[in-house]
BABAPA-742337 format. One record per residue (C-alpha): residue number from 1; x, y, z; residue in one letter. Coordinates in nm, 3 decimals, always signed. Each point is the difference from the previous one (the first is absolute). Layout:
<recs>
<NUM <X Y Z> "A">
...
</recs>
This chain:
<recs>
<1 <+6.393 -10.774 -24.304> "X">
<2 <-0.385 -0.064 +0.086> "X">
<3 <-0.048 -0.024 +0.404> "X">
<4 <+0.038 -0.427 +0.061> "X">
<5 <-0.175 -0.113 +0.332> "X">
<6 <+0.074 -0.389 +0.124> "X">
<7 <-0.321 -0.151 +0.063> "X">
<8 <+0.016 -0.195 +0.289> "X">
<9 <-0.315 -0.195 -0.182> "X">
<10 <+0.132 -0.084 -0.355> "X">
<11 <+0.454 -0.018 +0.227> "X">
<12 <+0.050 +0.209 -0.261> "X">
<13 <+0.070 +0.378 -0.144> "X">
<14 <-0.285 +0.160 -0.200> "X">
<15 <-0.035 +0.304 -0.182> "X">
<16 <-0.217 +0.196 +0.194> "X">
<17 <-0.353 +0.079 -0.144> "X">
<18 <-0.279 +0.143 +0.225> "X">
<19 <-0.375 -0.084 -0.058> "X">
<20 <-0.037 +0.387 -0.111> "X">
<21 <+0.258 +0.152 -0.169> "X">
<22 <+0.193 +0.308 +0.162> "X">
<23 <-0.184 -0.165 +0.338> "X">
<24 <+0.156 -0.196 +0.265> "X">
<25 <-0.234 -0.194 +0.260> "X">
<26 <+0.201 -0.063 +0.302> "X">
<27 <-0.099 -0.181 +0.344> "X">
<28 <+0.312 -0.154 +0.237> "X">
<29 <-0.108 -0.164 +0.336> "X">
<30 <+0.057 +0.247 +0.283> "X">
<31 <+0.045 -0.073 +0.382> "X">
<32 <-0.180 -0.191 +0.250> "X">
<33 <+0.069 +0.253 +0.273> "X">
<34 <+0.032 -0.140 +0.354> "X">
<35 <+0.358 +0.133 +0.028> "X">
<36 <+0.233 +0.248 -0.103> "X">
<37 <+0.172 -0.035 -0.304> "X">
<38 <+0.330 -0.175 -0.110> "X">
<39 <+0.253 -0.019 -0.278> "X">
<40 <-0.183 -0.284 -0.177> "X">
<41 <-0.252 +0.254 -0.015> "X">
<42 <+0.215 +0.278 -0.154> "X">
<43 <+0.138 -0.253 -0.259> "X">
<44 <-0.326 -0.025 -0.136> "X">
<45 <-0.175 +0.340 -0.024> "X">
<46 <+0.345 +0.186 -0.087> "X">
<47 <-0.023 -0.294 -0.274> "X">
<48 <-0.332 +0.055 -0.081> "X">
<49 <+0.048 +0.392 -0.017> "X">
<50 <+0.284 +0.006 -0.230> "X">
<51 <-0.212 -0.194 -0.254> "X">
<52 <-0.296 +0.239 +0.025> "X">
<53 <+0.218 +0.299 -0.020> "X">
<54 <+0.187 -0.161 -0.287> "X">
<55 <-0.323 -0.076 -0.161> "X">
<56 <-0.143 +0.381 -0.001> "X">
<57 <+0.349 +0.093 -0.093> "X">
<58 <-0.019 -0.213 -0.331> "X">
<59 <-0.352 +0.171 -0.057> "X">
<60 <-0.282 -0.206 +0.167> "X">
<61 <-0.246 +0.118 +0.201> "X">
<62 <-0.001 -0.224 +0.299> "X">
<63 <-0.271 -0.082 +0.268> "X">
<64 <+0.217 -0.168 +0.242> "X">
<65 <-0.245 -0.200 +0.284> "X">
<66 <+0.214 -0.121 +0.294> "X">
<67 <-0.296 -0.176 +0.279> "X">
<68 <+0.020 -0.007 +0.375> "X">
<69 <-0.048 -0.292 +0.150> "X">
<70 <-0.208 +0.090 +0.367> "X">
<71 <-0.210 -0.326 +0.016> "X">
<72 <+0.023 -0.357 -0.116> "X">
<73 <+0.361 -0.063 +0.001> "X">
<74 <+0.029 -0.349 +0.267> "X">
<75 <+0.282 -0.121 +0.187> "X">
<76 <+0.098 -0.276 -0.229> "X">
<77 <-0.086 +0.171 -0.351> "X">
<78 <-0.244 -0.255 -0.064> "X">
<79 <-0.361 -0.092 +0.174> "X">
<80 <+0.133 -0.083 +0.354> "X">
<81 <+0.107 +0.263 +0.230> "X">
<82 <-0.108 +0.338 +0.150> "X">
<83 <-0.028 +0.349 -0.180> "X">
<84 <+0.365 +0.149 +0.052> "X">
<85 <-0.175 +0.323 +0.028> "X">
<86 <-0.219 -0.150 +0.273> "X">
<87 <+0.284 -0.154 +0.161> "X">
<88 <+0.201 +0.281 +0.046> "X">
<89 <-0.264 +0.176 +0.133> "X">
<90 <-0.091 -0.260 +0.263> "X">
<91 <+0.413 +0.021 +0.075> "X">
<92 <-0.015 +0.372 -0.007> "X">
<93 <-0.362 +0.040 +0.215> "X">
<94 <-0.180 +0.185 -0.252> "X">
<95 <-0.204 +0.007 -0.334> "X">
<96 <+0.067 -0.164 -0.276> "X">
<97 <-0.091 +0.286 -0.210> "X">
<98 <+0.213 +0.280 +0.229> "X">
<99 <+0.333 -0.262 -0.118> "X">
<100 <-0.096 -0.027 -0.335> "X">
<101 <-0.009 +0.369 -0.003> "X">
<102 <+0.293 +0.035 +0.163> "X">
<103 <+0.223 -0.222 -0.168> "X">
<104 <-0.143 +0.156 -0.312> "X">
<105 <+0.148 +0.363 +0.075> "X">
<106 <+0.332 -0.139 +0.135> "X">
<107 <+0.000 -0.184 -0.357> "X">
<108 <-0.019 +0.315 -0.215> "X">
<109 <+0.225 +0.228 +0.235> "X">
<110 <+0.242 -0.256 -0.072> "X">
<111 <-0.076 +0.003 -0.327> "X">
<112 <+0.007 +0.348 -0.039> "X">
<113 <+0.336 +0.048 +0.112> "X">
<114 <+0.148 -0.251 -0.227> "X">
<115 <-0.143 +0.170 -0.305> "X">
<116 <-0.289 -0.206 -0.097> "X">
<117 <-0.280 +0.182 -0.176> "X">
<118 <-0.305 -0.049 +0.085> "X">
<119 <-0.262 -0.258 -0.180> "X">
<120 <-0.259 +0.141 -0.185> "X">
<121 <-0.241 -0.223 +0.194> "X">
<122 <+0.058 -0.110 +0.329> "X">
<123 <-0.311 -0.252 +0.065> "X">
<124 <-0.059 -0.165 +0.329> "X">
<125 <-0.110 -0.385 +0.024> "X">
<126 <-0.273 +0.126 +0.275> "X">
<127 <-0.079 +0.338 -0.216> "X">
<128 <-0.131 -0.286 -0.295> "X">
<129 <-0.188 -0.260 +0.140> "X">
<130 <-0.326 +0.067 -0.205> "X">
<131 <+0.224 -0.091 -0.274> "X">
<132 <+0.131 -0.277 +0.153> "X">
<133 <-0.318 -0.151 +0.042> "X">
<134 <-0.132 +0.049 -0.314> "X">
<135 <+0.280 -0.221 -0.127> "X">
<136 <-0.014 -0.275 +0.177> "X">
<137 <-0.386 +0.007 -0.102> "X">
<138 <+0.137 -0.025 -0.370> "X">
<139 <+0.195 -0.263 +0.059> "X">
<140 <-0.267 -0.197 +0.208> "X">
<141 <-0.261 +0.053 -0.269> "X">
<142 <+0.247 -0.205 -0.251> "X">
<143 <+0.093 -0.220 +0.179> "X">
<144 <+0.354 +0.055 +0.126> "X">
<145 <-0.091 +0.052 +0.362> "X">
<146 <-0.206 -0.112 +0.265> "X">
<147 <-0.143 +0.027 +0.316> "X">
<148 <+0.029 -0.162 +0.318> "X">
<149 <-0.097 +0.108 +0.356> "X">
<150 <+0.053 +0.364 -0.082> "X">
<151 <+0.338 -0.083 -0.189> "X">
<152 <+0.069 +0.051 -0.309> "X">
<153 <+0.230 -0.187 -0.222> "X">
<154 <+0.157 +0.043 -0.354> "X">
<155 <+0.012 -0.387 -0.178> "X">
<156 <+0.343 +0.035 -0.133> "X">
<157 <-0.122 -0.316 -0.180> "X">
<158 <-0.228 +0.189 -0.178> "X">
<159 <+0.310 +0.176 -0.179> "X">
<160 <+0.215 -0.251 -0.154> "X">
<161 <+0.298 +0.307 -0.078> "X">
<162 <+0.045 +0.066 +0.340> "X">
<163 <+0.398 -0.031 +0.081> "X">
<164 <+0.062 +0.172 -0.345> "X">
<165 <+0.163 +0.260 +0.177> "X">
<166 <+0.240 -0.182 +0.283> "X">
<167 <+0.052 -0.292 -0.186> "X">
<168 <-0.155 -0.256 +0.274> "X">
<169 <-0.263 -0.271 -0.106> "X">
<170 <-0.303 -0.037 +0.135> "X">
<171 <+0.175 -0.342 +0.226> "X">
<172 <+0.213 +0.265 +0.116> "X">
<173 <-0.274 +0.263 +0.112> "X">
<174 <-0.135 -0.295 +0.169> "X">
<175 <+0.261 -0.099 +0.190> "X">
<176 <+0.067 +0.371 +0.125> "X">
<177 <-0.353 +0.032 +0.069> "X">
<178 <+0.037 -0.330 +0.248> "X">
<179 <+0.303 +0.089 +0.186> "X">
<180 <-0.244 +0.264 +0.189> "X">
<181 <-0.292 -0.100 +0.202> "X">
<182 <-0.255 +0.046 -0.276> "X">
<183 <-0.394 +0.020 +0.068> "X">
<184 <-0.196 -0.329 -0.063> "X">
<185 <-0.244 +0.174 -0.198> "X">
<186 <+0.227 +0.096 -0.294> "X">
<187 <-0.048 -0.250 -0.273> "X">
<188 <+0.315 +0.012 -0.098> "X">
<189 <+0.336 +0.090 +0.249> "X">
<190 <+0.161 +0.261 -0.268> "X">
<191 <-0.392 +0.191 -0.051> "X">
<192 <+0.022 +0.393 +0.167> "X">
<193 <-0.237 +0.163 +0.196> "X">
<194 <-0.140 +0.314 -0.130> "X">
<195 <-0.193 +0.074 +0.278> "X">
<196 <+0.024 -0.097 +0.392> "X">
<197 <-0.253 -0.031 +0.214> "X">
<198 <+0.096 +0.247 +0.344> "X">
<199 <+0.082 -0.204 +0.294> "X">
<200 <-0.228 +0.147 +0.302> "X">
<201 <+0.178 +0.297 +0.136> "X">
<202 <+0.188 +0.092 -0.327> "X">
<203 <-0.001 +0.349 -0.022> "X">
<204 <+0.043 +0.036 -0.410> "X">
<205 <-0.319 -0.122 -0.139> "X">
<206 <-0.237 +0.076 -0.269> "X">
<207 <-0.316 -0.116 -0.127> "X">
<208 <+0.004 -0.184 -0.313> "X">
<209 <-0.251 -0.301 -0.107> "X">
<210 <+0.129 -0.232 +0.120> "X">
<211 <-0.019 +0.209 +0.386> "X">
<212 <+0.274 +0.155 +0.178> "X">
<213 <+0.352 -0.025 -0.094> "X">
<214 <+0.316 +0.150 -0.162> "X">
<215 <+0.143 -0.076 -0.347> "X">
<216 <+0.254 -0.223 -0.069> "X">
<217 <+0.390 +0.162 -0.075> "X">
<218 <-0.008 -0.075 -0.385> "X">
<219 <-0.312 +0.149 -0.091> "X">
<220 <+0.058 +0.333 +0.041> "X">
<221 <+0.263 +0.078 -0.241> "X">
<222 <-0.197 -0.161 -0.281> "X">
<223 <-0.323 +0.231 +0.087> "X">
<224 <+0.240 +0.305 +0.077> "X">
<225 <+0.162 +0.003 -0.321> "X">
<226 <-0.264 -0.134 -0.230> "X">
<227 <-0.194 +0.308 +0.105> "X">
<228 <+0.225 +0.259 -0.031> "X">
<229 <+0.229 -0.175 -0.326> "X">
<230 <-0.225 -0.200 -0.140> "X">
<231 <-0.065 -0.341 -0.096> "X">
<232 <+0.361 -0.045 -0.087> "X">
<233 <+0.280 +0.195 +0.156> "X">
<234 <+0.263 +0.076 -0.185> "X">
<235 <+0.311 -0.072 +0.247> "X">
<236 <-0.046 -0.144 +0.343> "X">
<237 <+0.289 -0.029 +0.273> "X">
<238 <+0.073 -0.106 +0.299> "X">
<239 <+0.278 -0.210 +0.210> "X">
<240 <+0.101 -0.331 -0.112> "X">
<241 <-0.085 -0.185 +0.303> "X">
<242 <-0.407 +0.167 -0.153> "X">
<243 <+0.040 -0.259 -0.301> "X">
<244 <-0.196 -0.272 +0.235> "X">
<245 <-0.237 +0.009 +0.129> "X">
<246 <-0.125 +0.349 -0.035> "X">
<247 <+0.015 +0.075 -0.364> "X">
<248 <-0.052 -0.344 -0.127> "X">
<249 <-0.328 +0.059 +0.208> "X">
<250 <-0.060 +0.341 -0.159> "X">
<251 <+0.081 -0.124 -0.377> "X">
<252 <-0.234 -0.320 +0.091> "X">
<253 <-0.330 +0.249 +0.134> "X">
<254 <+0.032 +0.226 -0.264> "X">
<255 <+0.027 -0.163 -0.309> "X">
<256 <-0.255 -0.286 +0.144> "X">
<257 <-0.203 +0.375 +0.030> "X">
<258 <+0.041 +0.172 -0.314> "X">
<259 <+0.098 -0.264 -0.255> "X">
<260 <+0.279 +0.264 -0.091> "X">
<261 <+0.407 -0.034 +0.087> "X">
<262 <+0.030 +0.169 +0.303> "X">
<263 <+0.335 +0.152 -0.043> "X">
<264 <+0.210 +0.056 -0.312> "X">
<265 <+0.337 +0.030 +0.180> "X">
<266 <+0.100 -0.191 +0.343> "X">
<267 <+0.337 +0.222 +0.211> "X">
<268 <+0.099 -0.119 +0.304> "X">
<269 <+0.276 +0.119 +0.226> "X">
<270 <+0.250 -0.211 +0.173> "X">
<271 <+0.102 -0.024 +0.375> "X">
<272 <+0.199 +0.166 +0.182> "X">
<273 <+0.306 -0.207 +0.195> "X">
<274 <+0.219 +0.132 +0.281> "X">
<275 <+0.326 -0.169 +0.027> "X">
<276 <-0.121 -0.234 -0.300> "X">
<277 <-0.279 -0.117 +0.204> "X">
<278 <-0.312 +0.044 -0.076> "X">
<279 <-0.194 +0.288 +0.231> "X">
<280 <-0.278 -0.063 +0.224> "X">
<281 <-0.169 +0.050 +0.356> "X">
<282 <+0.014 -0.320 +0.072> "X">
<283 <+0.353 +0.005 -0.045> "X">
<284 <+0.057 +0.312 +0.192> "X">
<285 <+0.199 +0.157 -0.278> "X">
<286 <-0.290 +0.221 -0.099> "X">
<287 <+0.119 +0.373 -0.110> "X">
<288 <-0.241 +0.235 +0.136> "X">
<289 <+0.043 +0.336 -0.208> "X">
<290 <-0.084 +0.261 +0.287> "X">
<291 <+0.319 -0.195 +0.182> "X">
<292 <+0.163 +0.073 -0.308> "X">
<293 <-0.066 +0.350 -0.105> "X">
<294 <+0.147 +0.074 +0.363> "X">
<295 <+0.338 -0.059 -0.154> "X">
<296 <-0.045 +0.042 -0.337> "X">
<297 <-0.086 +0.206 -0.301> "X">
<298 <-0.347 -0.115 -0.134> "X">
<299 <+0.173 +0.063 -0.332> "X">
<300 <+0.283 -0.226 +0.035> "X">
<301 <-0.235 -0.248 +0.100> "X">
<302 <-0.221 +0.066 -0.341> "X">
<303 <+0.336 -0.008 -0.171> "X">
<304 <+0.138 -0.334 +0.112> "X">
<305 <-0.349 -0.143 -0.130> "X">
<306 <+0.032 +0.118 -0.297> "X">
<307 <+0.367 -0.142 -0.069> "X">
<308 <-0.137 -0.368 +0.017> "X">
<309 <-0.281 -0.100 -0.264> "X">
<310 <-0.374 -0.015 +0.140> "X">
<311 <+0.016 -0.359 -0.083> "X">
<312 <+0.348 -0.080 +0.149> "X">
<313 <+0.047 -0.075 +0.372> "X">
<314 <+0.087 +0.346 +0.186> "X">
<315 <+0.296 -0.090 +0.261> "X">
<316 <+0.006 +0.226 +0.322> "X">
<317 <+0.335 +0.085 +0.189> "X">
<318 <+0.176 +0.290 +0.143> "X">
<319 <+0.231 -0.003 -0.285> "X">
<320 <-0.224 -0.013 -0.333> "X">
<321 <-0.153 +0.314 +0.217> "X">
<322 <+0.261 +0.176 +0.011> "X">
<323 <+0.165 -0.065 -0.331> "X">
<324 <-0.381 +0.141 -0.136> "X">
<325 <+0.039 +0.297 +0.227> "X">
<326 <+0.368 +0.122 -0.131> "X">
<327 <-0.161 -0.074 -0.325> "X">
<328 <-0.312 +0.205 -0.001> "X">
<329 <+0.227 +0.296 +0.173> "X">
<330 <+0.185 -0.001 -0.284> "X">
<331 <-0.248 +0.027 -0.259> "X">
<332 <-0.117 +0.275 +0.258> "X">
<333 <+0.336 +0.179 -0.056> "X">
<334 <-0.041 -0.071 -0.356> "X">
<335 <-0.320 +0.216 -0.012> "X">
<336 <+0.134 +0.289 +0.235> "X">
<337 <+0.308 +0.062 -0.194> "X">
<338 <-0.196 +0.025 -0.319> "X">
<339 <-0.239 +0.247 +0.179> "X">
<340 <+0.347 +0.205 +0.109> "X">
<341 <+0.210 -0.026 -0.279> "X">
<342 <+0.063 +0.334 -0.231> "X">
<343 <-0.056 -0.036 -0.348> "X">
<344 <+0.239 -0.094 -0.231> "X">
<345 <+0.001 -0.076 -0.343> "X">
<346 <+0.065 -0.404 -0.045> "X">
<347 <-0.289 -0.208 -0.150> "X">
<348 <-0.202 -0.264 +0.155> "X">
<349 <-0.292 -0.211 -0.128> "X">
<350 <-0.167 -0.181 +0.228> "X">
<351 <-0.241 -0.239 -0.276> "X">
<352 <+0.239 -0.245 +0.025> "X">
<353 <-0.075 -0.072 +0.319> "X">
<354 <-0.348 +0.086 -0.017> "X">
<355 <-0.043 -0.323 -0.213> "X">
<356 <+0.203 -0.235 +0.175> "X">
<357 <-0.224 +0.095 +0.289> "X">
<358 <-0.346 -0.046 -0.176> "X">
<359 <+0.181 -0.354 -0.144> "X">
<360 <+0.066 -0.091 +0.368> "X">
<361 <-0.390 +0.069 +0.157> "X">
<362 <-0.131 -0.128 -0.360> "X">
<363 <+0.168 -0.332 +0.081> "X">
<364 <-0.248 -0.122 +0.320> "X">
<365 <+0.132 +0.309 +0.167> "X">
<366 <+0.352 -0.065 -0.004> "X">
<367 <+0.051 +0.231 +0.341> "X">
<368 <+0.339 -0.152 +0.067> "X">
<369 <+0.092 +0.119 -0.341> "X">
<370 <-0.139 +0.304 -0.066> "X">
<371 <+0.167 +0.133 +0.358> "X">
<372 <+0.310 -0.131 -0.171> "X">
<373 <-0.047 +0.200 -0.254> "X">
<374 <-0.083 +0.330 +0.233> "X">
<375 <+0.402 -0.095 +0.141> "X">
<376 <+0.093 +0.002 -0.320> "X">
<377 <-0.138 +0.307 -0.093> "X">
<378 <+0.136 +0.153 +0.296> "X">
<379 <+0.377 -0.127 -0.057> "X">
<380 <-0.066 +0.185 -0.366> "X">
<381 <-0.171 +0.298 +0.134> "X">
<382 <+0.315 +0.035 +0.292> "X">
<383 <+0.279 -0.034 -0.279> "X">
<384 <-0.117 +0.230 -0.175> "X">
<385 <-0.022 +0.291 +0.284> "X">
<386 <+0.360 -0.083 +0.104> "X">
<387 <+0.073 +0.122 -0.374> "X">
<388 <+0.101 +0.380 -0.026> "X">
<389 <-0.247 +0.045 -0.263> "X">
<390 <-0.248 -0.075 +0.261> "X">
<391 <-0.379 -0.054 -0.146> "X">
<392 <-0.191 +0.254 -0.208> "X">
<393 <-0.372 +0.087 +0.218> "X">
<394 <-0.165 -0.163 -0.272> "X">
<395 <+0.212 -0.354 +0.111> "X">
<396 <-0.048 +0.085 +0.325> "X">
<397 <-0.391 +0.062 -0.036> "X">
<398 <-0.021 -0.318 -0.189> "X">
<399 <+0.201 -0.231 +0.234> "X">
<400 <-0.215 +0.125 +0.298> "X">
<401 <-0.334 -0.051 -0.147> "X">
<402 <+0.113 -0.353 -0.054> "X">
<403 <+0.083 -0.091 +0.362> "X">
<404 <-0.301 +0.185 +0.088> "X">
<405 <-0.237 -0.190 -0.282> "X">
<406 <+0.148 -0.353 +0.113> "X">
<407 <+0.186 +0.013 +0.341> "X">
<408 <-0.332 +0.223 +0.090> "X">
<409 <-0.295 -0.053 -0.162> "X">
<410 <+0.053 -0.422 -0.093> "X">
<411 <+0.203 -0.114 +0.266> "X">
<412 <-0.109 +0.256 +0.286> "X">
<413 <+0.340 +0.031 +0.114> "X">
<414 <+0.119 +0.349 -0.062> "X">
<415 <-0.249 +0.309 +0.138> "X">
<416 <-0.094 +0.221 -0.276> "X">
<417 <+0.154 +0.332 +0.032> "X">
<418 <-0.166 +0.205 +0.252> "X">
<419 <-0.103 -0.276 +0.189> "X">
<420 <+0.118 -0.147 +0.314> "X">
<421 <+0.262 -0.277 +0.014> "X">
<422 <-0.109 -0.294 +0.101> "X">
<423 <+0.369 +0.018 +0.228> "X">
<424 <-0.149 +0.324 +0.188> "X">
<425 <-0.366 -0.184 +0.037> "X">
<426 <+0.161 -0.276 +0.181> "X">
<427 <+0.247 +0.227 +0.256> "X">
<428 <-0.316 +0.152 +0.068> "X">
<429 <-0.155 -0.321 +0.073> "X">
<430 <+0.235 -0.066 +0.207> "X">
<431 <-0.005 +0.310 +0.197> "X">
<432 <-0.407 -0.066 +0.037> "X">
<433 <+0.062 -0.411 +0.091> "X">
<434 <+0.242 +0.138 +0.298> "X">
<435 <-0.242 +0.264 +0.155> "X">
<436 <-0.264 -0.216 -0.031> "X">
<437 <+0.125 -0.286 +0.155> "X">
<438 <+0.144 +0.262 +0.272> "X">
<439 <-0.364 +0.088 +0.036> "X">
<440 <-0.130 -0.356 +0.031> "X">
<441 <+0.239 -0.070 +0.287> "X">
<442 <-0.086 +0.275 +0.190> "X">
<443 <-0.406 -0.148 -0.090> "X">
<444 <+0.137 -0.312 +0.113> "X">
<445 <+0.130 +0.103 +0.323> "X">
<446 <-0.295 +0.221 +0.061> "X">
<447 <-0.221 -0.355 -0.020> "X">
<448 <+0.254 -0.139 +0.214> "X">
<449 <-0.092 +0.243 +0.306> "X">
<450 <-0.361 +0.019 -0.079> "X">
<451 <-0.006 +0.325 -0.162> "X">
<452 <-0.235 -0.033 -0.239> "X">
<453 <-0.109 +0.360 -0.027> "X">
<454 <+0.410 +0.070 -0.168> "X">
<455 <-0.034 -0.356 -0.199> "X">
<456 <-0.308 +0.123 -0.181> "X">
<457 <+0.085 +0.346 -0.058> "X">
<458 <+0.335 -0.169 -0.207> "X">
<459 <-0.158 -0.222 -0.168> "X">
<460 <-0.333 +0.257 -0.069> "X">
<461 <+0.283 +0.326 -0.098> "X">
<462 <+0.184 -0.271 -0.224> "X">
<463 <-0.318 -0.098 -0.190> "X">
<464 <-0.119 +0.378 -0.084> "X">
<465 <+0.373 +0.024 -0.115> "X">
<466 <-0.076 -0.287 -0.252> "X">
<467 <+0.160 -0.280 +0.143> "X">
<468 <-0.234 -0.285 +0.180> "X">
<469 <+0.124 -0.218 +0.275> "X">
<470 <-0.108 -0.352 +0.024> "X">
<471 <+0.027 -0.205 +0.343> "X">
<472 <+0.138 -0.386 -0.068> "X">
<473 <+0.113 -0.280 +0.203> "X">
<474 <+0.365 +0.064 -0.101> "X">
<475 <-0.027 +0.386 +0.104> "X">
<476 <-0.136 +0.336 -0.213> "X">
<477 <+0.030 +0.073 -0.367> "X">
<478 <-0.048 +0.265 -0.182> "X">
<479 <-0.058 +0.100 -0.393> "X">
<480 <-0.148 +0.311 -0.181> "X">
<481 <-0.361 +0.086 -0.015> "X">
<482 <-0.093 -0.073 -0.343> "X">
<483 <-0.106 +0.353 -0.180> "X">
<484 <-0.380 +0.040 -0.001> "X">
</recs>
């Protein structure tokens, strides 16, 4: 079957055709980072990552542009509020720009372990504000914006689709806009800014003409993925809880822009729960990863994501963790014995699974299913090396390519052969997470007595071993340099 995507725009699936044929266009909201990251986080980008890698492995040539949110992103999501990046560096006692940066490499070590590949493009909302600007001057000059006191403001108004995506009216952007202090100045409660004028003492602030500010959250996708994808991307993703404001706002700016569609096909992942309630910091249920790589397999953790569909609620417990790790060991075991067995001469053809598999990521990337069909596989693949006959090396050539092709390559779950396991990455981890910390207690007793001449020769030997310490109110962290 042709690949089927559900369009979160049109509630329904579509056969999937890119603006340029063989081409795929892809942009998916990345972090705001002002803190380490968490399982809602991995639900998304392993999400996101299977789709990409499913998408090369069905031919396309894929950009994939994944943004970084360091500036812009308030308190309360809307217009009210302070930078969180700004925040947590007033908490933290330090630059805005040394927690965006940061946060940033603590997002892709984390990232990196679970087996998420890289983006293509990895743009940064303060590494684009040229481009910012000179939308917001399109939009002014036809009318969909305007100015006032050094703020800038998109007249949703001005764009009578805007809710096309979420659903909500315009009475309901209005009454969401209202139940925050809005600014007097807007002409209308649900209008955006674009641009914010800098409070005095602000330390992220640009010049622009309309004097010194910051741009709003929403803008920056739009002008980050116009310019590297075009006027029209092909697929654009993101969390659910994105839907509205933020890329109602983006689908509003640009097409108000360009007079083109914006994008041809809306994904967007769902939450994830822990005990069938819904995860958050302000509920203190928050699941930082680096807590949970401590006790367990990176791997597992990408496997257990990919048993529930990206848009189904992902439930976190002890048990559904370990049910995925006895699972993935076994398809593990699967692997090695196929790599051990002698030859034999019984037949095996793997194209029967091989199809049900492509059915299964055709179908909105059917993950769920097509991992059922990699337990299937190996049930066959088991029953058939408890025979005398055995395999012949051609079935046993055949059957390990295909674990390696989709366990490996699509899902990420399986190393290739030669490669690391994932399993030994994360004992190593572990060994590394318990010297360090042994090493930051000693740095923390050596503040303790004064000696400051031991506390910076730690935390100065740790950093030209690649891992950088950071000093917070809650105690010392640490992460891995980022590779220059």
């Amino acid at each position: 079957m042709a690949l089927q995507i559900y369009n979160s725009l049109t509630r329904k699936k579509e056969p999937f055709v890119p603006v340029h044929p063989g081409i795929v266009g892809m942009y998916v909201c990345g972090p705001t980072v002002y803190g380490h990251a968490h399982l809602g986080h991995a639900k998304s980008y392993v999400s996101f990552d299977v789709v990409a890698r499913w998408l090369r492995q069905s031919g396309f040539r894929v950009r994939y542009v994944q943004n970084i949110t360091d500036v812009g992103h308030l308190t309360d999501d809307a217009d009210e509020g302070e930078d969180k990046i700004s925040r947590q560096a007033r908490i933290e006692k330090t630059d805005p720009m040394e927690i965006a940066q940061y946060y940033t490499r603590s997002f892709y070590d984390d990232m990196d372990r679970l087996g998420v590949e890289r983006p293509n493009i990895a743009p940064t909302a303060t590494g684009h504000i040229p481009e910012q600007i000179a939308l917001i001057e399109e939009l002014l000059k036809k009318g969909h914006a305007y100015e006032v006191n050094g703020n800038v403001y998109y007249s949703v108004g001005s764009f009578p689709e805007y809710g096309k995506l979420s659903g909500r009216t315009d009475q309901e952007a209005l009454q969401s806009g209202t139940r925050v202090e809005t600014r007097s100045e807007k002409r209308h409660p649900s209008d955006f800014a674009l641009w914010k004028k800098a409070e005095e003492g602000h330390l992220m602030q640009w010049r622009s003409p309309w004097g010194m500010g910051y741009p709003g959250w929403h803008v920056e996708c739009s002008a980050m993925s116009m310019k590297y994808l075009g006027d029209t991307v092909d697929i654009h993703g993101g969390g659910m809880e994105n839907k509205f404001p933020h890329h109602e706002c983006e689908i509003a700016q640009s097409e108000a822009a360009t007079g083109k569609p914006y994008v041809r096909y809306w994904m967007h992942n769902n939450m994830v729960t822990v005990g069938g309630i819904k995860m958050g910091k302000s509920l203190k249920n928050s699941v930082n990863l680096k807590d949970l790589f401590r006790t367990t397999d990176p791997m597992v953790i990408r496997f257990f994501i990919l048993q529930s569909h990206y848009r189904s609620p992902l439930d976190f417990s002890e048990a559904t963790i370990h049910a995925s790790s006895s699972g993935l060991e076994k398809m593990r075991d699967t692997r090695k014995r196929l790599l051990q067995a002698v030859p034999g001469i019984g037949i095996f053809d793997a194209d029967e699974f091989r199809m049900k598999f492509g059915d299964a990521m055709d179908d909105d990337f059917n993950t769920p299913l097509a991992v059922s069909v990699l337990f299937e596989f190996s049930k066959t693949v088991n029953s058939a090396l408890d025979k005398p006959e055995g395999l012949s090396s051609e079935a046993l050539s055949d059957a390990v390519a295909f674990l390696d092709t989709f366990a490996g390559t699509v899902l990420g779950i399986i190393a290739p052969a030669g490669e690391p396991t994932a399993l030994t990455e994360a004992k190593s981890g572990k060994a590394l997470e318990k010297v360090v910390a042994l090493l930051l207690d000693m740095r923390s007793e050596a503040r303790r007595n004064r000696d400051f001449t031991l506390s910076d020769r730690i935390r100065n030997e740790l950093l030209e071993a690649g891992i950088e310490v950071q000093d917070t109110r809650d105690g010392a962290s640490w992460s891995l340099k980022a590779e220059s």
